[in-house]
C-alpha positions in Angstrom: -0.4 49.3 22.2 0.4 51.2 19.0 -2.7 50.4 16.7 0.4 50.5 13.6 2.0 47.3 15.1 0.4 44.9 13.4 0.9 46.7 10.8 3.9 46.8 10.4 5.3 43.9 11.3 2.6 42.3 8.2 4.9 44.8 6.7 8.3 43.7 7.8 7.1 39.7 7.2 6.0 40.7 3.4 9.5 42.5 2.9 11.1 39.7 4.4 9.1 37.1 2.0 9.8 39.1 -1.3 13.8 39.2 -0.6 13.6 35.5 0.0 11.6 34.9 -3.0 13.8 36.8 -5.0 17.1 35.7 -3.9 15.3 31.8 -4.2 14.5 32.9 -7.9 18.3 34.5 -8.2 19.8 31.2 -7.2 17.9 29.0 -9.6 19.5 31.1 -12.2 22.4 30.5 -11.9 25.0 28.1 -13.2 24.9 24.8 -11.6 27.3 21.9 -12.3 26.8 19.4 -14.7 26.9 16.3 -12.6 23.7 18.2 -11.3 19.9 17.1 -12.5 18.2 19.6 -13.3 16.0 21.6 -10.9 12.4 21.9 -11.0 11.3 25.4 -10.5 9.8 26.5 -7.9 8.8 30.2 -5.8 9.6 29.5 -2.2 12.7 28.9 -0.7 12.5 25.5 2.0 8.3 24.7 0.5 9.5 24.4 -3.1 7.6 22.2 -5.3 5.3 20.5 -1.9 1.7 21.8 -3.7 2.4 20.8 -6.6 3.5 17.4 -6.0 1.3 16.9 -2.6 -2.0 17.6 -5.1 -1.0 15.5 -7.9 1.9 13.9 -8.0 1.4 11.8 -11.3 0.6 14.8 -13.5 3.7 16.6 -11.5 5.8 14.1 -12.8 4.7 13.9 -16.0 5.2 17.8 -16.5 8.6 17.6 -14.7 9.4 14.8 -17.1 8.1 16.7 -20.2 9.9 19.5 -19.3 13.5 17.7 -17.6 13.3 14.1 -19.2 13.2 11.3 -16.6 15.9 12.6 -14.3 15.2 15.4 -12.2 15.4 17.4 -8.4 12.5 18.9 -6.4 12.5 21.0 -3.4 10.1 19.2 -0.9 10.3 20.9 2.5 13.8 21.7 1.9 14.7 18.4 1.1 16.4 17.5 -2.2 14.2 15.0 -4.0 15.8 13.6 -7.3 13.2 11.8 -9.4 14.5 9.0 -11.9 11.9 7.6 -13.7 11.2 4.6 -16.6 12.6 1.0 -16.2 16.4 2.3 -15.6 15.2 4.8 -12.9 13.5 2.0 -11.4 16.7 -0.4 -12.2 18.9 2.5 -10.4 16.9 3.2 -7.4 15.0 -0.4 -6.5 17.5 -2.4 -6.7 20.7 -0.1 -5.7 23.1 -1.5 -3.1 22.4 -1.5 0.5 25.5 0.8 1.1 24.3 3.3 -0.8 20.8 3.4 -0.6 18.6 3.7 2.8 15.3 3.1 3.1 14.6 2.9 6.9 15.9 6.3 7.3 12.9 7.5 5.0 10.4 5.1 6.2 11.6 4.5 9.9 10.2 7.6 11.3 6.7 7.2 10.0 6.2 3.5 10.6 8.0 2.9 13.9 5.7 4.6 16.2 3.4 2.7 14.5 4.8 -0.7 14.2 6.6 -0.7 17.3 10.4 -1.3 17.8 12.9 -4.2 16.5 10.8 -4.6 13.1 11.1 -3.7 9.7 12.8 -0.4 9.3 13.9 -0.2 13.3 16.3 -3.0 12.6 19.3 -4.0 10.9 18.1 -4.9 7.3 19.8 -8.6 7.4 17.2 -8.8 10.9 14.8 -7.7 8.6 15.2 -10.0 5.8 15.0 -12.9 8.6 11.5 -11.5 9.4 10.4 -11.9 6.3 11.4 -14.9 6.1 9.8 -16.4 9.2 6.5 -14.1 8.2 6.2 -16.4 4.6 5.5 -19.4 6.7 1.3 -18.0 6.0 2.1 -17.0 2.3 3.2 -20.4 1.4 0.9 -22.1 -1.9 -0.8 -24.5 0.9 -1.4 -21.7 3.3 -3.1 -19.6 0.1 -4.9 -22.8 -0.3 -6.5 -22.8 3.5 -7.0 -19.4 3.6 -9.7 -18.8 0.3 -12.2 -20.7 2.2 -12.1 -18.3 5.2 -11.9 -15.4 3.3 -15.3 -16.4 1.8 -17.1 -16.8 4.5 -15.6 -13.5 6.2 -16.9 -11.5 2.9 -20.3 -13.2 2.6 -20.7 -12.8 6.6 -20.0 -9.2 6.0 -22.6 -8.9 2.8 -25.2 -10.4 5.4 -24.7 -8.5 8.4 -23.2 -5.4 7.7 -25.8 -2.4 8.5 -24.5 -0.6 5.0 -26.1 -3.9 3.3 -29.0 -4.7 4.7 -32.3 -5.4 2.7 -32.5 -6.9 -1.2 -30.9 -3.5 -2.4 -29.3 -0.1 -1.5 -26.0 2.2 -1.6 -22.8 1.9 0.3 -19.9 4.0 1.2 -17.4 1.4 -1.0 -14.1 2.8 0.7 -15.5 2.3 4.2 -16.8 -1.0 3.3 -14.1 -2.4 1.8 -11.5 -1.4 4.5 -13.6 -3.1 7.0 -13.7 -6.5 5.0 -10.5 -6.2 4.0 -8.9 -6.5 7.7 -11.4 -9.0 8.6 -10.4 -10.8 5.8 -7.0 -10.1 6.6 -7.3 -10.8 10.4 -8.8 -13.8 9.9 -6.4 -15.8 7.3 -3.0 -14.4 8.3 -3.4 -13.7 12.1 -5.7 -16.5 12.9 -9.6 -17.3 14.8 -8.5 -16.4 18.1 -7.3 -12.6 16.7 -10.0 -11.9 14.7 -12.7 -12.3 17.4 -11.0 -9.5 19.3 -11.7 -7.1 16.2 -14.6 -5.8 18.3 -15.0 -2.5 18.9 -12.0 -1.7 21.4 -9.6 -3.1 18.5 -11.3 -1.5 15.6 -10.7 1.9 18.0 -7.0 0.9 18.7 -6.7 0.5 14.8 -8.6 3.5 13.7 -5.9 5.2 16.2 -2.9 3.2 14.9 -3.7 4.5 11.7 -3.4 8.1 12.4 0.4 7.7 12.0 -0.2 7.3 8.4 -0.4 10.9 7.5 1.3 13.5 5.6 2.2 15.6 8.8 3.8 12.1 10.3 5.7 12.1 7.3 7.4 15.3 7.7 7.3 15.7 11.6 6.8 12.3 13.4 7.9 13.6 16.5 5.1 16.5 16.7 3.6 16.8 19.5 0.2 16.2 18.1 -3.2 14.7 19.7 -3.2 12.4 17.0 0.2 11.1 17.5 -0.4 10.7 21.5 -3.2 8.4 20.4 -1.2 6.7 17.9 1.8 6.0 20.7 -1.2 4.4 23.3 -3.0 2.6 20.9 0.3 0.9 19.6 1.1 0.2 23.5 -2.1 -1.3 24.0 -2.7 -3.5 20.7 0.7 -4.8 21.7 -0.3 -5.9 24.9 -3.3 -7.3 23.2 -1.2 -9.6 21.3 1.5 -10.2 24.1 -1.7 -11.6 26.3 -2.4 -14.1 23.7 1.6 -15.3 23.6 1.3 -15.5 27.3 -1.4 -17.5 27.4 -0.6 -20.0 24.3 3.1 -20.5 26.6 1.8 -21.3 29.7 -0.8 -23.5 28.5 1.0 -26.7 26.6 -1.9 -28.0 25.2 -2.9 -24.8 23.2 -6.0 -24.0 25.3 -6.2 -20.4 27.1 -8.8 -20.1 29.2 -11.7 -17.9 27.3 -9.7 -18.2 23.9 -10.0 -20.2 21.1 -8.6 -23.4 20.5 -5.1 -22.7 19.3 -4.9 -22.8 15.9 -1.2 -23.7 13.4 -1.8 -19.6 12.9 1.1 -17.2 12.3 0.9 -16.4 16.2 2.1 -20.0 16.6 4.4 -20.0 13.9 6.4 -17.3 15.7 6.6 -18.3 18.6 8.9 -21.2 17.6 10.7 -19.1 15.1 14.5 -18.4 15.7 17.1 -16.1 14.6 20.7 -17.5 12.9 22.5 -15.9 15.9 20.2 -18.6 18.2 17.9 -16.4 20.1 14.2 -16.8 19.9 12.1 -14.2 19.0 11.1 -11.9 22.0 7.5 -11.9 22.6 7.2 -8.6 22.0 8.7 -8.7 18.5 6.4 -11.6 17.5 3.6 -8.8 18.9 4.8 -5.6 17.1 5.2 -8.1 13.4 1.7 -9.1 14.5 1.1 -5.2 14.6 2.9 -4.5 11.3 1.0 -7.5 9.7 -2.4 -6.1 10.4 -1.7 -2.3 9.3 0.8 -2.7 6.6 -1.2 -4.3 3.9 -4.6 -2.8 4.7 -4.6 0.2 3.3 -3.2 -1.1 0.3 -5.9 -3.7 0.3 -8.4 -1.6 1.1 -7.6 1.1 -1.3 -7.2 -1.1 -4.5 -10.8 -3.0 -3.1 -12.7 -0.2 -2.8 -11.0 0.8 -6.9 -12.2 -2.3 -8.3 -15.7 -2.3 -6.8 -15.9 1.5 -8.0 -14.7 0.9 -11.4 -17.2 -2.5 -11.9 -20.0 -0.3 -10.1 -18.7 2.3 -13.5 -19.7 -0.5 -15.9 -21.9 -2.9 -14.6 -21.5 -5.2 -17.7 -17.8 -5.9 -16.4 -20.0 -7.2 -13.3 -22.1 -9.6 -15.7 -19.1 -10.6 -17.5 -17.4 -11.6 -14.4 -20.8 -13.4 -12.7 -21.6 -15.6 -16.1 -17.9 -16.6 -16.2 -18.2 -18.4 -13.3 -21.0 -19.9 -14.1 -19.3 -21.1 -17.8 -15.7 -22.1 -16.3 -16.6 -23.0 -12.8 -20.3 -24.4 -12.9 -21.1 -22.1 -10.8 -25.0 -22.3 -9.8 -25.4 -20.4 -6.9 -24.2 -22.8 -3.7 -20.6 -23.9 -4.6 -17.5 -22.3 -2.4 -14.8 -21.2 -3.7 -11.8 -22.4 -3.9 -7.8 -21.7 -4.7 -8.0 -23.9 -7.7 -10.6 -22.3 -8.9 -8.8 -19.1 -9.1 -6.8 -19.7 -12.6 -10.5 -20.6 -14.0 -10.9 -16.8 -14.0 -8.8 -15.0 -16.2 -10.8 -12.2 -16.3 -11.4 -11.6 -12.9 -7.6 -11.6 -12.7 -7.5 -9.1 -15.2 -9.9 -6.9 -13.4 -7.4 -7.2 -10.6 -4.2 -6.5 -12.8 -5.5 -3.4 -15.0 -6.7 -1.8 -11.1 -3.9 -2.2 -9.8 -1.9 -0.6 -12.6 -4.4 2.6 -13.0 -4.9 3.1 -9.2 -1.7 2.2 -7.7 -1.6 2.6 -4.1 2.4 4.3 -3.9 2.8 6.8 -6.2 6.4 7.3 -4.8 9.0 4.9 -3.7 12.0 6.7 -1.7 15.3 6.1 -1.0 18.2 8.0 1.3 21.7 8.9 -0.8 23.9 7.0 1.5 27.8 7.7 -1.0 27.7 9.3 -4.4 26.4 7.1 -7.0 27.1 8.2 -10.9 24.2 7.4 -13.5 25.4 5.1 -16.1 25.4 6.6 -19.7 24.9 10.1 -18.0 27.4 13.3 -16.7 24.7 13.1 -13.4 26.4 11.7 -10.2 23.4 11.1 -7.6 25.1 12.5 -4.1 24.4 12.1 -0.5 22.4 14.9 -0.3 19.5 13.6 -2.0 16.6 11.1 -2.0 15.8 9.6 -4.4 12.6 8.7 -5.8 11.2 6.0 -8.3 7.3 5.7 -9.5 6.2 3.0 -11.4 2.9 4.3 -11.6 4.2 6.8 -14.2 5.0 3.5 -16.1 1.9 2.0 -15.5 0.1 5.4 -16.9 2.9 5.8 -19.9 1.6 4.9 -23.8 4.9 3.9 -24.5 4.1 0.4 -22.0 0.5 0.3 -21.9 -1.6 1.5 -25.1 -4.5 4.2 -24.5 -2.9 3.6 -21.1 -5.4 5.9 -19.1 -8.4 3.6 -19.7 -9.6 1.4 -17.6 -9.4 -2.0 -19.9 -9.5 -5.7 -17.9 -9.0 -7.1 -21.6 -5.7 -5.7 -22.6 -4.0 -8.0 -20.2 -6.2 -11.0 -22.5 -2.8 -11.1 -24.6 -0.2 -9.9 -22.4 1.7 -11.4 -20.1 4.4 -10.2 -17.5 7.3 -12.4 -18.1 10.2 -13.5 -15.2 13.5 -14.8 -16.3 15.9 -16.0 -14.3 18.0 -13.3 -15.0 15.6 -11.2 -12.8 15.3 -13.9 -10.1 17.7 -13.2 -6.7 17.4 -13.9 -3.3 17.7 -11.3 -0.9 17.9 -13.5 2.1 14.2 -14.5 2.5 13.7 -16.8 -0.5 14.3 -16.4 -4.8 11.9 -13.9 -5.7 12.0 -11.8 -9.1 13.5 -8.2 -8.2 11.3 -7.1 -10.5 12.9 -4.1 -11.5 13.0 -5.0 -15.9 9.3 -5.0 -15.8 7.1 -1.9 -16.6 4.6 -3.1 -14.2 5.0 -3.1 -10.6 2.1 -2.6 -8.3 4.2 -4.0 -5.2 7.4 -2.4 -5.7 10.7 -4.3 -6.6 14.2 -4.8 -5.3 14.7 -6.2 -2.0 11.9 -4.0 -0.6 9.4 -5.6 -2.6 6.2 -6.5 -0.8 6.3 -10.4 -0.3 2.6 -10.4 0.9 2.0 -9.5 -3.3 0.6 -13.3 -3.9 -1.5 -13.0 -0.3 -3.2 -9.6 -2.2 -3.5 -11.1 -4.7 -5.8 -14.2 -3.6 -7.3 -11.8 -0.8 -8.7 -9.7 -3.6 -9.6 -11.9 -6.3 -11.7 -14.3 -3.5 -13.6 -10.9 -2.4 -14.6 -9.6 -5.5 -15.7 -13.2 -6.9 -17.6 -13.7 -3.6 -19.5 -10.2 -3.9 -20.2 -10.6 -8.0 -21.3 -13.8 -7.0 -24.2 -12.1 -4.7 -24.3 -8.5 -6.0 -25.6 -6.5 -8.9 -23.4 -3.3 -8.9 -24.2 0.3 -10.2 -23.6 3.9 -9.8 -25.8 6.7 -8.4 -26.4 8.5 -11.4 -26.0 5.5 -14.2 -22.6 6.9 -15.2 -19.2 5.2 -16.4 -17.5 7.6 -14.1 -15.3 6.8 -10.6 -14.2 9.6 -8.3 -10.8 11.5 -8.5 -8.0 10.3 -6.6 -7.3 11.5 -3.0 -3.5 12.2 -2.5 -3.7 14.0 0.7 -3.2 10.7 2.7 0.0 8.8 2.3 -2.0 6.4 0.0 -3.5 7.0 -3.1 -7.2 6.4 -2.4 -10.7 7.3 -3.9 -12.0 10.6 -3.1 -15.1 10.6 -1.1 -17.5 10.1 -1.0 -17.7 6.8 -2.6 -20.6 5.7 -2.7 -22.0 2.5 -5.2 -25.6 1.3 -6.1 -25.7 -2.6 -4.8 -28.8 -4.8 -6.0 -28.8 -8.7 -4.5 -28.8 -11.4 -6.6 -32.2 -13.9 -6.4 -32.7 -17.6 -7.2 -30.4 -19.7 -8.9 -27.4 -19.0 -10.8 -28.2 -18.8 -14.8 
């Protein structure tokens, strides 16, 4: 073998790279129409603007926006993104007609493999709205009420047996933690008793594996043939078959009694299973499995992320922690034996607020994406949107903008002491699942809006205030080095999540409640 080869084809491939990069540069020079957005720059042809965005996609926008205004087009793996931000973006994009915007063909690739078939985005969207609608039956105001109690005693089983807390003091990996309490939590409430004593160490596996279909790569190539995405298809297969056992058993068994399961409970499981659709037919065991399936995985990173945020940013100022403890004990009587419960909830404005102000610095979608289905013109603009694109809202670029939120990049429970997010009924519609508030007029949307918008929001909301209560309730908080600081964001995943390590200081409380 010629020793040059190598050589020269290094040669031939740099030649080849600098004529693409040239002609790429070329092209963006030139005149393009006027109904066009403008076009980010960017070097390479089909990669465009993917480092950029994929490292930071807030401070992309921003720059993008300084630089364009709030409409604009990136190249992201040789797809067309066009990015509309601010409250009409979000008006435009959330809550655009069903013929011309598509979500499932964004979303469908990545979360079929890992929901399993006939749900959420593998369906017909007026299916889908049904689904929803059957799955509210365990978001309901007296199935919140039943379900603080349990997720009490799931947390404070955790803080007592959990390795990571053992002893009257220590440090913890927060992120770790709080995902594990979170789907036990989770589990336990939604799903039912019966569930959540299978989350041994075979389902935590199956879910660990599950999870693997949330990554970047999925995004762009679900269909690689990748080790990961082999154990993503068998663990889906077999937590299916999991739930399909229990459905089995709960049928042919009239009383509710399977043998070796727990008595049957009036769980979601159960609800299901005497669900039906308009058209008459029941739904197929094996639905009522995979919305088990997408139950389980779809809020819990979510969950888990914006946990694992508020523990990090008390642990950053552990007189938040004392504030939060003593107004318990002032509004509540707390004095160191009573459980919580639902009512006791809107006692505690400011752990609310710690919840809110989280939720708006660390929101857990920095994007939300829709497919172009038909052109659709801008109002008040020369841009027509065409079928070509995707486009793309993010309300965490509201959330982070002075013009909504004053001195909007610190981390301040107490600005929401005054403010108040307001619903009229102008903004209330019912997309076929119940009135809800679309959502899209407000600068604050941690759960999205439009018809897409996440109707487990008041579920998160009770799962997380009733954890964090239950924890300051027990715990002193800190961090390693004494300092007000939390750790970057971590973009790489699908979700925006702490980088780690994260890793808190955690003192027990002793004696009586003061």
């Amino acid at each position: 073998m010629d020793l040059n080869t190598p050589t020269k084809y290094l040669g031939y491939f740099l030649g080849l790279l600098f004529v693409s990069v040239t002609f790429n540069i070329l092209w963006q020079q030139l005149p393009h129409k006027k109904s066009d957005p403008p076009l980010v720059f960017h070097w390479f042809p089909f990669v465009g603007n993917a480092i950029s965005y994929g490292t930071d996609p807030f401070n992309f926008y921003k720059e993008c926006q300084r630089k364009h205004g709030d409409i604009f087009t990136f190249i992201l793996f040789g797809k067309k993104m066009t990015v509309y931000l601010g409250l009409a973006g979000n008006e435009f994009i959330l809550n655009g007609k069903l013929q011309d915007l598509n979500a499932e063909e964004i979303y469908g690739p990545l979360t079929i493999p890992v929901f399993g078939s006939d749900v959420v985005y593998d369906c017909p969207n007026a299916k889908l709205m049904e689904q929803k609608k059957f799955v509210k039956f365990g978001l309901t105001q007296k199935a919140l009420k039943a379900h603080v109690p349990l997720i009490e005693k799931e947390t404070l089983d955790y803080l007592k047996t959990a390795p990571a807390f053992k002893g009257p003091s220590g440090t913890v990996d927060i992120s770790a933690a709080m995902s594990e309490i979170t789907i036990f939590t989770a589990s336990r409430s939604l799903q039912g008793a019966e569930v959540r004593k299978k989350l041994t160490a075979e389902f935590a596996e199956l879910y660990h594996d599950l999870d693997l279909g949330f990554r970047p790569i999925n995004f762009l190539m679900p269909w690689a043939p990748l080790p990961q995405n082999r154990r993503r298809d068998a663990a889906n297969a077999k937590m299916g078959a999991i739930y399909k056992d229990i459905i089995s058993r709960r049928r042919n068994n009239s009383n509710g009694k399977g043998v070796g399961t727990i008595m049957e409970e009036d769980d979601m499981i159960s609800h299901l299973m005497g669900c039906v659709y308009k058209n008459g037919q029941a739904i197929p065991d094996m639905e009522i499995a995979h919305m088990m399936i997408t139950m389980l995985m779809a809020g819990q990173h979510s969950s888990s992320s914006s946990s694992a945020w508020i523990m990090l940013r008390l642990a950053s100022q552990p007189d938040m922690v004392e504030e939060l403890y003593h107004e318990q004990v002032q509004n509540l009587g707390y004095n160191g034996s009573q459980p919580l419960q639902h009512s006791d909830i809107d006692k505690l404005p400011l752990l609310q607020n710690v919840v809110k102000e989280t939720l708006r610095v660390h929101s857990s979608i920095h994007s939300l994406m829709r497919k172009v289905k038909n052109p659709m013109p801008v109002p008040n603009s020369d841009y027509v949107i065409t079928a070509d694109k995707v486009l793309v809202a993010s309300p965490i670029v509201m959330h982070l903008s002075e013009e909504h939120f004053p001195n909007a990049m610190v981390w301040d429970p107490h600005r929401w002491d005054s403010r108040v997010e307001v619903e009229t009924e102008e903004d209330m519609v019912d997309y076929g699942y119940g009135v809800m508030s679309k959502g899209t007029r407000s600068a604050y949307l941690p759960f999205g809006a439009g018809r897409h918008r996440c109707i487990g929001e008041k579920f998160a909301y009770v799962n997380l205030v009733t954890i964090i209560s239950t924890i300051v309730r027990h715990m002193k908080l800190g961090t390693l080095d004494g300092k007000s600081t939390v750790p970057p964001t971590d973009y790489t995943s699908l979700f925006s999540r702490p980088a780690q390590p994260a890793v808190i200081r955690w003192e027990r409380r002793s004696g009586k409640a003061s």
